[in-house]
C-alpha positions, 0 to 999 in steps of 0.5 A: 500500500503506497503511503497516501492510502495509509494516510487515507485510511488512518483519517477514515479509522482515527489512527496514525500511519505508523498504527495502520502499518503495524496492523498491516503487517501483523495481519500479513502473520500466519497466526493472525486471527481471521479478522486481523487477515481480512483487514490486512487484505483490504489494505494491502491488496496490491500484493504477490505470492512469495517472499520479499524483503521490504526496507523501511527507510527510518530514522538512525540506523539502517535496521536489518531486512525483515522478510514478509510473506505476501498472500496473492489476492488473484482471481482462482478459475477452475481448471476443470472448466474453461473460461469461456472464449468469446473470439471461439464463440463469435467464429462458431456464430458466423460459421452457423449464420453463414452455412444457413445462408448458404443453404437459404441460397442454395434452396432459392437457385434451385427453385430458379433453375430448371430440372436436371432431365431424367433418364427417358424410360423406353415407352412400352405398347404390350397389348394385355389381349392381343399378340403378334404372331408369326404364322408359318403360313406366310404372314405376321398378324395379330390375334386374341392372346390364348388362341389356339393355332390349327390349320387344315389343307384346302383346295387352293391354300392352307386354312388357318384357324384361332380358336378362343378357350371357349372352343366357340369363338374362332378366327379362320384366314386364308389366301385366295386366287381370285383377281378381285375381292368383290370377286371372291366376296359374290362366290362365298356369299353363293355358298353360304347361301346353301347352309342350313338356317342360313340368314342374311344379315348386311354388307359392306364395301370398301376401296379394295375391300368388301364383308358380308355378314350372316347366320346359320346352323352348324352342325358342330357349334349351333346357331353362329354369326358369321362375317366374311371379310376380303381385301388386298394386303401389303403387296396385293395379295387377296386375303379373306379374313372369317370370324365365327361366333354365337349369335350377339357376341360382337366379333368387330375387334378380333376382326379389326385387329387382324386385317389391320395387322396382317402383313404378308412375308416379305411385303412392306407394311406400314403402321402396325403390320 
């Protein structure tokens, strides 16, 4: 304690210096009481941890150095908990503001930019009922799935028929040799005429094309409802195209389905043939 805060104090406490200074030092003792060290403290707090030699500049002779022990009156942290950084503390709050802005950035471009293209998955055309066929009588067409192939000989060409699960439902086509359809077409229709039960029903006629349609009694199926299509495929080859079935089953798109997809062995056919 400087000399100026002795006099301070001796004013404050009605004492003289020389008082404060004994009581100062007597407190600084190792077995000063309790309140004799609290005071010590409050006068002397500008101290150090260790030993030193003070010289006390007196009157007369130079007395001999006296040591006195200082007490160190410094903050104690605990160094099981580090004091907190606030240069640490700023970085990781900038760290966290700046990848959140990020984000924020990257969110907001992609919203702008326009979607990266997709793998292009091949389009698939599987018909669930109908399939083509190559059949071993010259031609691609394409019939009901799960109908049976036969063929029988004929007096010109082979005959081939598809026949559905029911055994009632049949596809019967042929190649002709007559030079037109409206040729071949007035010859079956003669035919017809001559089976049992025989009704007609309608025809249509086509560029180069033509259908009849009709009833009769068949021995081996019943009452039937006939269509007899003829007509030109890829090449000009004459085909005739025959659907059987019970009367009132409407037999359009069997018959459909096979003339637009039939396609002769060799010849060039647009679209689905």
């Amino acid at each position: 304690m400087s000399r100026l805060a002795r006099r301070y104090w001796a004013s404050l406490t009605d004492t003289n210096v020389e008082s404060v200074e004994l009581l100062i030092e007597y407190g600084r003792q190792r077995n000063a009481t309790l309140w004799q060290k609290y005071v010590a403290s409050l006068l002397d707090m500008p101290v150090t941890c260790g030993a030193t030699t003070e010289t006390k500049q007196t009157e007369g002779p130079t007395p001999a150095p006296t040591s006195t022990i200082f007490y160190d009156m410094e903050t104690v942290v605990d160094i099981g908990t580090a004091p907190p950084n606030r240069g640490s503390w700023w970085r990781g709050a900038g760290l966290a503001f700046v990848t959140l802005l990020a984000l924020a950035v990257a969110l907001g471009v992609s919203h702008l930019l326009p979607p990266a293209p997709g793998v292009a998955t091949p389009a698939t055309s599987v018909d669930a009922v109908y399939h083509k066929v190559n059949d071993p009588a010259g031609y691609v067409i394409s019939v009901p799935r799960g109908w049976a192939r036969e063929e029988t000989q004929g007096k010109l060409q082979p005959v081939v028929t598809y026949t559905a699960p029911n055994g009632l439902d049949r596809l019967m086509v042929f190649e002709v040799k007559e030079t037109s359809a409206t040729e071949s077409s007035a010859q079956a229709q003669s035919i017809a005429e001559g089976f049992k039960g025989y009704q007609y029903l309608g025809r249509r006629t086509g560029a180069d094309w033509t259908e009849f349609s009709y009833r009769y009694d068949s021995r081996q199926y019943g009452a039937t409802q006939t269509v007899d299509h003829r007509f030109h495929a890829a090449g000009g080859t004459l085909y005739a195209i025959i659907v059987y079935s019970p009367p009132g089953t409407d037999m359009t798109e069997p018959l459909t389905k096979a003339v637009n997809s039939l396609c002769p062995t060799g010849a060039h056919c647009p679209g689905p043939g």
